[in-house]
N, C-alpha and C positions, 0 to 999 in steps of 0.2 A: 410414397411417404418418406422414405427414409433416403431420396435425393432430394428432396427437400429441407427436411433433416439438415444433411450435410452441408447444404449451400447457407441454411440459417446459423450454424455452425462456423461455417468460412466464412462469413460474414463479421457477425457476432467475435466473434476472439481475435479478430484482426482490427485494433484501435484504431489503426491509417485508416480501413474501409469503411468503418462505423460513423466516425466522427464527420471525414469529410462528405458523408452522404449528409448527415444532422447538418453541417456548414451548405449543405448544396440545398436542402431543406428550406432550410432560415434564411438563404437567399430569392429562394424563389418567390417566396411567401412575403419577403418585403419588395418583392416587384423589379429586382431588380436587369440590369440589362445581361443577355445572355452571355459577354464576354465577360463582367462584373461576377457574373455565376460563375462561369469555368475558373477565372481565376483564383476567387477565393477557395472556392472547389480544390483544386492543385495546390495553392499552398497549403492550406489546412492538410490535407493529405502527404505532402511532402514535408510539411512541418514533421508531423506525427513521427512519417519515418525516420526521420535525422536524430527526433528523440530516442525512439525506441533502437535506433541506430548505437546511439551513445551508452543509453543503458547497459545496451551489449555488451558495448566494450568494457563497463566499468566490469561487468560482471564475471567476463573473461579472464580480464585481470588481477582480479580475485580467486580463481578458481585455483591458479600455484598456491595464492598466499595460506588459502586452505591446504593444500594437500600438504605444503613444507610445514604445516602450523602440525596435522596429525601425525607427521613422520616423524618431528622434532619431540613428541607427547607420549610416541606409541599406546594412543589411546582409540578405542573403538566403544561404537553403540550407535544411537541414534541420532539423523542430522536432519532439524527442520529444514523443508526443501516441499515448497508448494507445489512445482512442476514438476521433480520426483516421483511424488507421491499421488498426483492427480493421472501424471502418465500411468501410472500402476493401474490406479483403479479405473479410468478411461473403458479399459479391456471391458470388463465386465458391465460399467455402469454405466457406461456411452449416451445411448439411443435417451436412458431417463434421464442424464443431466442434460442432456439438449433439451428437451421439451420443461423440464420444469425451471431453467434457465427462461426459455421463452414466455415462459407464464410466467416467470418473476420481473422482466422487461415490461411487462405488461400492467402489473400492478405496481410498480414502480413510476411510472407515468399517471397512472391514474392518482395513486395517492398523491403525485406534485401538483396534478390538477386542482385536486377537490382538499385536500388539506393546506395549513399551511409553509409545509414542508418541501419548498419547491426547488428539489434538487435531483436531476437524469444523470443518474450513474451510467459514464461513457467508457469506465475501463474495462473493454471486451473479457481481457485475459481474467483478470478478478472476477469478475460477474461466471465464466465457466467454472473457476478455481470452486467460488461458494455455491455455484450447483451440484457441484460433483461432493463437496462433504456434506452438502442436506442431503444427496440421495445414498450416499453410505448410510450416515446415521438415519435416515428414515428406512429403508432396509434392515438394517441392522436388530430394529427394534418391531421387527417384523409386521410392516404396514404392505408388505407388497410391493409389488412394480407399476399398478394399476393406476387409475384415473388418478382417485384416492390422494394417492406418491405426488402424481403429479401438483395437482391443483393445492395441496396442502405444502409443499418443497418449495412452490413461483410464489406463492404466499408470504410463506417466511424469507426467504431470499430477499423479494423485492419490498417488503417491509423494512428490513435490517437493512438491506443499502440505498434506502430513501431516507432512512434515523439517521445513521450514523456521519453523513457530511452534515448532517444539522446539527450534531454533537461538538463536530467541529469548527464550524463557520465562525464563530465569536473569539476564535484564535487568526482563523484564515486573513479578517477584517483588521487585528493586527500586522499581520504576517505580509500582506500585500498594497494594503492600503486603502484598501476598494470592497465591492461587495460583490464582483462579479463574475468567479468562481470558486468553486466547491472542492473540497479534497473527495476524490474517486479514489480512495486509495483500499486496504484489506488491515493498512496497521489503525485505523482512526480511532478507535475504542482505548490504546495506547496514547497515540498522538495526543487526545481530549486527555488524557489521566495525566500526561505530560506538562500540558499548559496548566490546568490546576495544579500540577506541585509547582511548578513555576511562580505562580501569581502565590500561593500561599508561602513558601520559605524564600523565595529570591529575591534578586536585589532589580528592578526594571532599569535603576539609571545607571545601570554597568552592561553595557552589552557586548555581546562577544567579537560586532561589527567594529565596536571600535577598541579593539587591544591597542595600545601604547605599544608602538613599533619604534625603535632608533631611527634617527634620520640616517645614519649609515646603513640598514639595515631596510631603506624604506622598500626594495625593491618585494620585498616581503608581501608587502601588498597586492601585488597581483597574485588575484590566488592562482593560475596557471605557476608559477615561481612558487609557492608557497606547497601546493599543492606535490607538485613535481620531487623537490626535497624533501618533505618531510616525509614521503613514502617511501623515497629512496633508502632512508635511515631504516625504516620500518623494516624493507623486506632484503634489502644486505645482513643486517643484524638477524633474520629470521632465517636466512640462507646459509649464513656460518653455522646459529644453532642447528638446522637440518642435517646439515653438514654438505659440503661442496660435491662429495659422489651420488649421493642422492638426487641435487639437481641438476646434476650434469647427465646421468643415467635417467632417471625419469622424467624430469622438465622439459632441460632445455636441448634436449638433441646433443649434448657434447660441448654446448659453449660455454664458455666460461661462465659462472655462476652469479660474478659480479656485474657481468656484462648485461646476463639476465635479468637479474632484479632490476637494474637501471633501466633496461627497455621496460619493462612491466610495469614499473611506478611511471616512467613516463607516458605509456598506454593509458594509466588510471587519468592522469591528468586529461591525456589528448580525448579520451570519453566526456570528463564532466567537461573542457570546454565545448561538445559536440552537444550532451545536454543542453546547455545554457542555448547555445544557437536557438536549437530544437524548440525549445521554450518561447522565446521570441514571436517564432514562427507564428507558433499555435496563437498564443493571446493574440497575435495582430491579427491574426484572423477569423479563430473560431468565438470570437465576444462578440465581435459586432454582426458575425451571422445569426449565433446566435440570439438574436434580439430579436426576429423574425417569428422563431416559435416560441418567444417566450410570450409575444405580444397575440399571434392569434391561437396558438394551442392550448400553452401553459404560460400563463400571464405572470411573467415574474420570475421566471425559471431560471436558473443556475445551473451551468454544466459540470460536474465532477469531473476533476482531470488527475492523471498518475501522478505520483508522489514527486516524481523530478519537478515539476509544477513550482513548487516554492522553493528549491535549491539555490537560484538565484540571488535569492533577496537575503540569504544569510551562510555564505561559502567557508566564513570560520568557523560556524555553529555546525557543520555538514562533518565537518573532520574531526570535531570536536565530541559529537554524537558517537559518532563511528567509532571510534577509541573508548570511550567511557563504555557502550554497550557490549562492545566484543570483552573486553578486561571482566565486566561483570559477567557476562556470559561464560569466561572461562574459569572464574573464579568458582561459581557455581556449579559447575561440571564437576573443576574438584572436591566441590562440597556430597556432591550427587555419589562419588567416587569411593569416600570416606563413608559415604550413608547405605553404599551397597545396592542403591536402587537403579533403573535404567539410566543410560548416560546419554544427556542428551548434550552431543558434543554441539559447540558455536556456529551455528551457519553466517557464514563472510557476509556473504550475498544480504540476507535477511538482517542481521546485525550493522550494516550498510546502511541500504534502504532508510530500514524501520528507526536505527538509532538515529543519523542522522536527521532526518524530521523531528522527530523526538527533540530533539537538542534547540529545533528549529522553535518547536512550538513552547518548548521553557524558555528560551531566551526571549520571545516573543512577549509573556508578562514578569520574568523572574533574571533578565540578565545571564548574564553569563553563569550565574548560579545556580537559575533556573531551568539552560541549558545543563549542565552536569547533571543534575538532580533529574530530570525530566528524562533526560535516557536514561538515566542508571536506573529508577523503576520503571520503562519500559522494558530494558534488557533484563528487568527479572521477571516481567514478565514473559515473553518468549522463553525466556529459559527453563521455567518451570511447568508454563501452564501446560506443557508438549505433556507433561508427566502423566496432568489429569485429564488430557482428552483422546491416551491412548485406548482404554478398558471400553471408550466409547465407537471404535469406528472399523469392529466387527473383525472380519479378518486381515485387513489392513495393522491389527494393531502388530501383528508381526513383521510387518516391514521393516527396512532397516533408514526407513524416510517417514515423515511427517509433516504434519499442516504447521509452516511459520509462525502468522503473525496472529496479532490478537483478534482482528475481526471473525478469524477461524475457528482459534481457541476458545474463546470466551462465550461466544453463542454457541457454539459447539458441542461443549461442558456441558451448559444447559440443556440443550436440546438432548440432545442423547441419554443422561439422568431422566429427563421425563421420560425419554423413551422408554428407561428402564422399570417405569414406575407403570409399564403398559400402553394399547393402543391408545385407549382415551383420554391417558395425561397427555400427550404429545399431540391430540387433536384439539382439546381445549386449550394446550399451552401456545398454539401457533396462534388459534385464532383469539384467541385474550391478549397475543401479543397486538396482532392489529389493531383490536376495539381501543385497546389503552392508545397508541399510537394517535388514532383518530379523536378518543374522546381526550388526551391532551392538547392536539389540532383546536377544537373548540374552544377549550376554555384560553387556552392563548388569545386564541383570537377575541372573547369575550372579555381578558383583561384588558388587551390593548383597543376595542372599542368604549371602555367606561374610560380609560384613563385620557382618551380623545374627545369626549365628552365631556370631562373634567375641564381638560387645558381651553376646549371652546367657550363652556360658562361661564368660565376665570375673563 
């Protein structure tokens, strides 16, 4: 059992292995010929990696800009960090986040089947992330490790990430232009609160795509050049603040500290353009495999894909994000600092990611205005909500890491209050989570059949 386990495991949190099985899948199923398979098969899978290749690097890159940002602050406490924090708990809660992981894949497909919510959450690493904080917090609140755990933890898991790219979608159809994939991401619950502040205080015919650039100036426009420079500024300025022996002693081996920033912001750049590749890749391949199981599994289906997914389509909204959310993020820190309470210092990485989308999906109904405003309360949310979902997730709230983003936080909060309110509140509030889920499935569906009725009588 528990090599089994492990291979559904290695499977399952490896995106390259998952995805291009699904592409290998959806080819076969549309009949196609067996070089046709293999190759879509490999790129999808080498698509994948180039992504997840890129991510790497942005993230690495990031990792000084952190430590020179706490050196330059001398400040400590607590730093959202999903993989942190899951490595932590792994130890102990291993064996039940595989299995109630697999039972959340599970109703997750079934619910794109038979509702009308037809979207397969493909991003391995998330999908472990949100099994490992249901089985804290259903632990926690003392359900056991038993069936029980399980079948009630694949439940809520594969509920929540069947919801939440259908939260999103009505930005994504902005965002890309098309309808034919899904945000798979852990911030969407942000991302959706993003595009509605967006769409309510911004401006849509100002977009952040098109700043008024000097024609002296045009070379700006590639964001690779844009990119490259304006991190440059970033983390020189950030390297004097640290001070030069700090990075010379802890970074960068002894090299000059100028020399370093400039490799590092140029690393950032050389990641997002390995993203973008990466991007490519996938849509050229995994959309039209996918058509295969959307037509005879799940009719209609929509793959969720990781957050670099829509990076593309909005490169000044990406940088634009990323800035607005960390600034608020640190602002708040010293807000948190001044109130005495834990300190939840800025995580790069997460403030990355999550702002930039963020920014992506304000600009997306709100402009450039929309972008600002759109990170800026995402990045208060990360920043704070860590606050309220420490008391919930047992002895982990000791750690000196924490769950990121909002899809963590926010159901998280929830779940664990009821847990607190006893066994039964946390078993009716899973499964009332579903029924509402489903019984809004119907009547959606029952709008959109009378108002097709309507338009036919007309």
């Amino acid at each position: 059992m528990k090599s089994v386990l492990n291979l559904f495991v290695s499977i399952a949190t490896q995106p390259a292995i998952l995805v291009a099985l699904i592409a290998m899948t959806g080819l076969i199923l549309q009949k196609k010929k067996l070089t046709e398979v293999v190759q879509g098969t490999i790129k999808t899978f080498a698509g994948f990696l180039v992504l997840i290749g890129g991510a790497g690097i942005l993230s690495n890159s990031l990792a000084p800009f952190a430590s020179m940002f706490q050196s330059a602050l001398h400040v400590q406490g607590v730093v959202p960090s999903n993989e942190a924090v899951v490595a932590i708990a792994l130890v102990k809660y291993g064996s039940l986040t595989a299995l109630i992981m697999l039972v959340g894949m599970i109703v997750n497909i079934l619910l794109a089947r038979f509702t009308r919510f037809k979207y397969i959450f493909l991003t391995g690493q998330a999908m472990l992330y949100v099994s490992c904080l249901t089985a804290v917090i259903l632990v926690s609140a003392n359900l056991g490790n038993g069936w029980q755990t399980i079948i009630l933890g694949g439940i809520f898991e594969g509920t929540l990430l069947t919801v939440t790219p259908a939260l999103c979608q009505p930005f994504m159809r902005k965002i890309t232009g098309g309808d034919s994939v899904a945000m798979g991401h852990t911030g969407n619950i942000g991302y959706a609160t993003a595009g509605l502040v967006g769409k309510w205080f911004g401006n849509k015919k100002k977009s952040t795509e098109d700043l008024n650039i000097p024609k002296g100036l045009s070379f700006l426009r590639d964001s690779t050049v844009s990119i490259t420079l304006l991190m440059s500024i970033v983390y020189i300025a950030l390297a004097i603040v640290a001070g030069p022996s700090f990075v010379q002693t802890k970074l960068s081996d002894g090299n000059n500290y100028i020399i370093y920033s400039l490799v590092q912001a140029g690393t950032f750049a050389a990641g997002f353009v390995v993203v973008l590749q990466g991007v490519r890749m996938i849509l050229a391949e995994i959309v039209p495999a996918f058509q295969g199981i959307a037509k005879s599994l799940v009719p209609n289906s929509k793959p969720a894909l990781d957050v670099p997914i829509i990076f593309p389509y909005a490169p000044n909204a990406v940088l634009i994000g990323f800035f607005v959310s960390f600034i608020v993020g640190t602002l708040s820190m010293f807000i948190m600092i001044g109130m005495k309470t834990t300190v939840i210092i800025p995580g790069v990485v997460g403030h990355f990611f999550c702002g930039a989308a963020a920014a992506i999906y304000g600009n997306s109904e709100g402009g450039r205005r929309g972008a600002i405003l759109g990170s800026a309360v995402n990045g208060l949310l990360i920043s704070w909500l860590p606050l309220l979902i420490l008391p919930v997730l047992g002895g982990l709230k000791l750690a000196a890491s924490t769950f990121a983003d909002t899809d963590y936080l926010v159901p998280g909060i929830l779940l664990g209050n009821l847990g607190g309110l006893g066994t039964t509140a946390i078993v009716v509030g899973i499964l009332g989570f579903l029924i509402i889920v489903v019984i809004v499935s119907f009547m959606l569906n029952r709008r959109d059949k009378t108002r097709a009725d309507i338009t036919n009588q007309n």
